[in-house]
N, C-alpha and C positions, 0 to 999 in steps of 0.2 A: 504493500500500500504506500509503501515511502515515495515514489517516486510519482503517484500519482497525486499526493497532495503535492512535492515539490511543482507540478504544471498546474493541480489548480489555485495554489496558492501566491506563486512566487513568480508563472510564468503567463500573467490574465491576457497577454496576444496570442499566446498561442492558444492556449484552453479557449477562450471565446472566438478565434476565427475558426478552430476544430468544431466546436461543439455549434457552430451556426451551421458549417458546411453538413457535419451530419444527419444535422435537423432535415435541413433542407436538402438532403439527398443529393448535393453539388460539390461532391470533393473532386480536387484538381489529381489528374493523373498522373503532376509530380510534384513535390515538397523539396525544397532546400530550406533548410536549419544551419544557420548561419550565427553561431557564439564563439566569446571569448576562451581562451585556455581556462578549465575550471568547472564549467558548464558542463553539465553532465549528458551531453549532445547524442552518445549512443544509446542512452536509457530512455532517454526523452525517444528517440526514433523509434526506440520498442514500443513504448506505449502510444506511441502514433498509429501503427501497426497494429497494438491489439486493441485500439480506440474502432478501427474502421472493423476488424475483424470479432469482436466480444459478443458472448451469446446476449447478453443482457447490458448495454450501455446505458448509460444514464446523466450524461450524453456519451459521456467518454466511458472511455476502458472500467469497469469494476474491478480489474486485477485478482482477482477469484475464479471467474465462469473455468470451465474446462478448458475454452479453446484459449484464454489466456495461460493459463500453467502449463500448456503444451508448449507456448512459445519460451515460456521463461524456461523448459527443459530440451530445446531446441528439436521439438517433436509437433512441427508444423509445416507437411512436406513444402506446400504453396507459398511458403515465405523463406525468401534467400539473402542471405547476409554476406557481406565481404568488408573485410574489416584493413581502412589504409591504413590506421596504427599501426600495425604488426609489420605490413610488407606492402611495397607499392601494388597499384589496382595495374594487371595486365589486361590487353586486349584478348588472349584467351576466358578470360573470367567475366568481359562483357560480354563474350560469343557465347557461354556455357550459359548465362541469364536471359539473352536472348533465345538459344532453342529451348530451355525448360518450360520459355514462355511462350512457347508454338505448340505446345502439346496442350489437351485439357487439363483445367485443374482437378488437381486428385482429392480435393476436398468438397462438402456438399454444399459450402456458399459459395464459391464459383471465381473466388475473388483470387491474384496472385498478387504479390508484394516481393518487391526486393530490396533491400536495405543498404548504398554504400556510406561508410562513416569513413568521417576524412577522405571525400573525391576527390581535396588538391592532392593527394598522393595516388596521381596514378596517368599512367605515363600517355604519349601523346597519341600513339595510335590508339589504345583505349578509350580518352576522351572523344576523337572522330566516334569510335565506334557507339558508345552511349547514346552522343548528340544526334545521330540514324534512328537508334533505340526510342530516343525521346521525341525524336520527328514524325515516328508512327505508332501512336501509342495505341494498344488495342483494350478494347471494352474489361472492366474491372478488372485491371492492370496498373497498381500502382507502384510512384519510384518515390524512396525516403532516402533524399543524401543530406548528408551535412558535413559542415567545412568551419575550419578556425583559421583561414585563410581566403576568403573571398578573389583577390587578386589573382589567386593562382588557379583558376575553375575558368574554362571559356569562357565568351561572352553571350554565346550562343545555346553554351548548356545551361546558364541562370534566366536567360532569357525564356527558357522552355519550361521554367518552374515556377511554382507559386513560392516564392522568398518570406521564410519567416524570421528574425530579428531577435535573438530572445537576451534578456534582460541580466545583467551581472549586478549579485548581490556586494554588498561592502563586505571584506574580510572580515574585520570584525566582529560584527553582525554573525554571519556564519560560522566565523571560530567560537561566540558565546550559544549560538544555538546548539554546536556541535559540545561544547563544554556542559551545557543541560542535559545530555543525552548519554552522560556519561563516561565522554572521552577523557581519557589523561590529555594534561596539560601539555605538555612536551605534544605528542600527538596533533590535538586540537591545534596547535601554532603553525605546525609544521603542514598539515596538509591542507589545512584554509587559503593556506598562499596557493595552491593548485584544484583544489576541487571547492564546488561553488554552492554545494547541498553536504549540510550539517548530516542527514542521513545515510548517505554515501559516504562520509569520512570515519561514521560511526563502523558502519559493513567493513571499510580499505582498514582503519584499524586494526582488526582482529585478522587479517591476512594473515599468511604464510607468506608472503613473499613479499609485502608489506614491511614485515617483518624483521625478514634478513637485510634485507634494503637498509632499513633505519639502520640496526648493527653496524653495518658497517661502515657507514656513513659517521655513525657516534665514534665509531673505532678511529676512522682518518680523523675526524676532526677532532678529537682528544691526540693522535700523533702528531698532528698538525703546530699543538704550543709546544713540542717538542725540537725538534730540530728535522732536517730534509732524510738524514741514512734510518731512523726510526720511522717516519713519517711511510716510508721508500718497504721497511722489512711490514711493517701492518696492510700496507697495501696490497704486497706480495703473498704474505701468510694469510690473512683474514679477511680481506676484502674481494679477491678475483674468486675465493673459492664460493664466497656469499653470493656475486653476482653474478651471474650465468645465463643470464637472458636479454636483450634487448630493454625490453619495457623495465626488467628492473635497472639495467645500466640506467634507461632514461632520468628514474629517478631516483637514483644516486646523482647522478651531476647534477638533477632539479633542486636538490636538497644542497647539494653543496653550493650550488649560486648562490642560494639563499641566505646560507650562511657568509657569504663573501658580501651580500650585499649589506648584510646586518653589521659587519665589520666597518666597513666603508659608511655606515650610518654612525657608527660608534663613534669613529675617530671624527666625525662632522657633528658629534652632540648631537645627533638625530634619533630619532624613536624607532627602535629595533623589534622585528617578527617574533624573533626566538627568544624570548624573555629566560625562560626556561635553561638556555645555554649559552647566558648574556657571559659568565666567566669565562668558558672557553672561547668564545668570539671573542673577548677585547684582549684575551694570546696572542690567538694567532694575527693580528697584526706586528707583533715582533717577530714572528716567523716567514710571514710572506712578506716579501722584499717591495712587491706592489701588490696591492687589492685589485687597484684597475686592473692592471695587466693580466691577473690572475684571472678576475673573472670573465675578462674580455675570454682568453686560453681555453676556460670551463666551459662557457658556450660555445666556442669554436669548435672543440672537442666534441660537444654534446652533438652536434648535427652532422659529426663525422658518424655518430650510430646508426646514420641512414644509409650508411655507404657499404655496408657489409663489414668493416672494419674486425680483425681479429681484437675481442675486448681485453685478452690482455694484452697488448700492443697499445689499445688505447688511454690502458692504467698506465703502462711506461711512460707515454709522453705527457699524461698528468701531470707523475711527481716531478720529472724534467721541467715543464713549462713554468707550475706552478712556484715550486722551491729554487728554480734556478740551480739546478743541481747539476753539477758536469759528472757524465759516467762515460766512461771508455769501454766500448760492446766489445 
């Protein structure tokens, strides 16, 4: 039910242009959802999804009926997902959504859905091929994309969409809702700055991969007030073995921006995110040689994870970049 109060409480464009169109039996035959980093922009496209498709709406999704718990267990043949987070959108993956949707639908409302989350991730012949896709769209046939990147999405593919806008709450604000719900503190701080529903921070808390992530992250950034050859052996013992995936690389270096920016807030007598880990941020500025530079380094690093990047290769130029540390390979 979390995420259906987050649209009707938090997100009234979108709940009131969905729940008019359903009334009125006029939904457009594609959706782009278009938010900031934080916006919980794939969950929102589920329940757009089982808004159109719920035994019992009212107007929107109930998040209970059958064919909703089908989807939340990815057991809803007629609806197809492809996810740009994880890995760019190929034009095989438009062609495969294209013929699934040439055949009948296998289900008894007749209806077929496709879901791509994050479209600007996906490469050029795939966008041709969609913009075709979206140029013949066939009778209860819908497309749910969404993007944290508008600029980088045709002009042609937005134009073919009904564009919906949705609304970023103040951090704050969602770090004290997500603090009422039970989140530790450290927690609550740390993921406010990246997700934009106190409900969803509550769920990514109790992760398992959440989890190791944070570890290790707490690990570098406690080696960090220490010096670059400790900073260098933590990184190598306890942090490559913790991270092991993309999505969690991501946020490992999300988490350590953050701390770099909260650094760079400290030494400017500025008001810092991480309250929680205000001692070791005002360290490791005797450790990092520059903040700037550092954190310039850390994002720079961070959007080499899209490149296939070997992740321990990309720990090594971490401590390199970050500590100024000269190593002889």
């Amino acid at each position: 039910m979390a995420i259906r109060d987050y649209v009707l409480n938090d997100q009234p464009i979108l709940s009131k242009t969905l729940a008019t169109s359903l009334a009125n039996k006029r939904l457009s035959h594609a959706y782009l959802l278009l938010g900031e980093p934080g916006i919980p922009l794939k969950e929102i496209a589920f329940y757009l999804a089982k808004s159109i498709l719920c035994d019992s709406p009212n107007p929107l999704a109930d998040d209970t009926c059958l064919t909703c718990k089908r989807i939340d267990n990815n057991d809803y043949p007629d609806l197809i997902f492809y996810n740009g987070e994880e890995s760019s959108i190929k034009k095989d993956d438009v062609s495969f959504i294209s013929s699934s949707f040439s055949r009948t639908p296998l289900e008894e409302k007749g209806i077929m859905i496709y879901i791509i989350h994050q479209v600007e991730n996906m490469t050029g012949e795939a966008s041709n091929s969609l913009l075709k896709f979206l140029e013949e769209p066939t009778p209860n046939t819908y497309a749910i994309l969404t993007s944290q990147n508008e600029a980088k999405i045709l002009p042609t593919i937005i134009s073919r969409c009904e564009t919906i806008r949705l609304l970023l709450k103040q951090k704050e604000e969602v770090k004290i809702e997500a603090l009422n719900l039970g989140v530790p503190t450290l927690d609550a701080e740390l993921l406010s700055s990246f997700y934009n529903d106190a409900n969803l921070i509550e769920q990514i808390s109790k992760d398992e991969d959440y989890l190791k992530t944070k570890e290790a992250f707490l690990s570098f950034l406690e080696a960090l007030t220490n010096d670059p050859s400790y900073a260098r052996y933590i990184l190598e013992k306890n942090v490559i073995s913790l991270i092991t995936t993309k999505q969690n690389a991501r946020k490992f270096f999300d988490f350590l921006s953050c701390a770099i920016e909260d650094a760079i807030s400290r030494k400017n007598n500025e008001k810092i995110t991480l309250e929680s880990l205000k001692e070791e941020i005002s360290q490791i500025n005797n450790s990092i040689p520059s903040l700037e530079d550092a954190l310039l380094n850390v994002l720079t690093l961070r959007g080499e994870i899209e490149t296939n990047i070997n992740l321990g290769l990309l720990f090594t130029h971490l401590i390199k970049l970050i500590c100024k540390e000269t190593t002889h390979e």
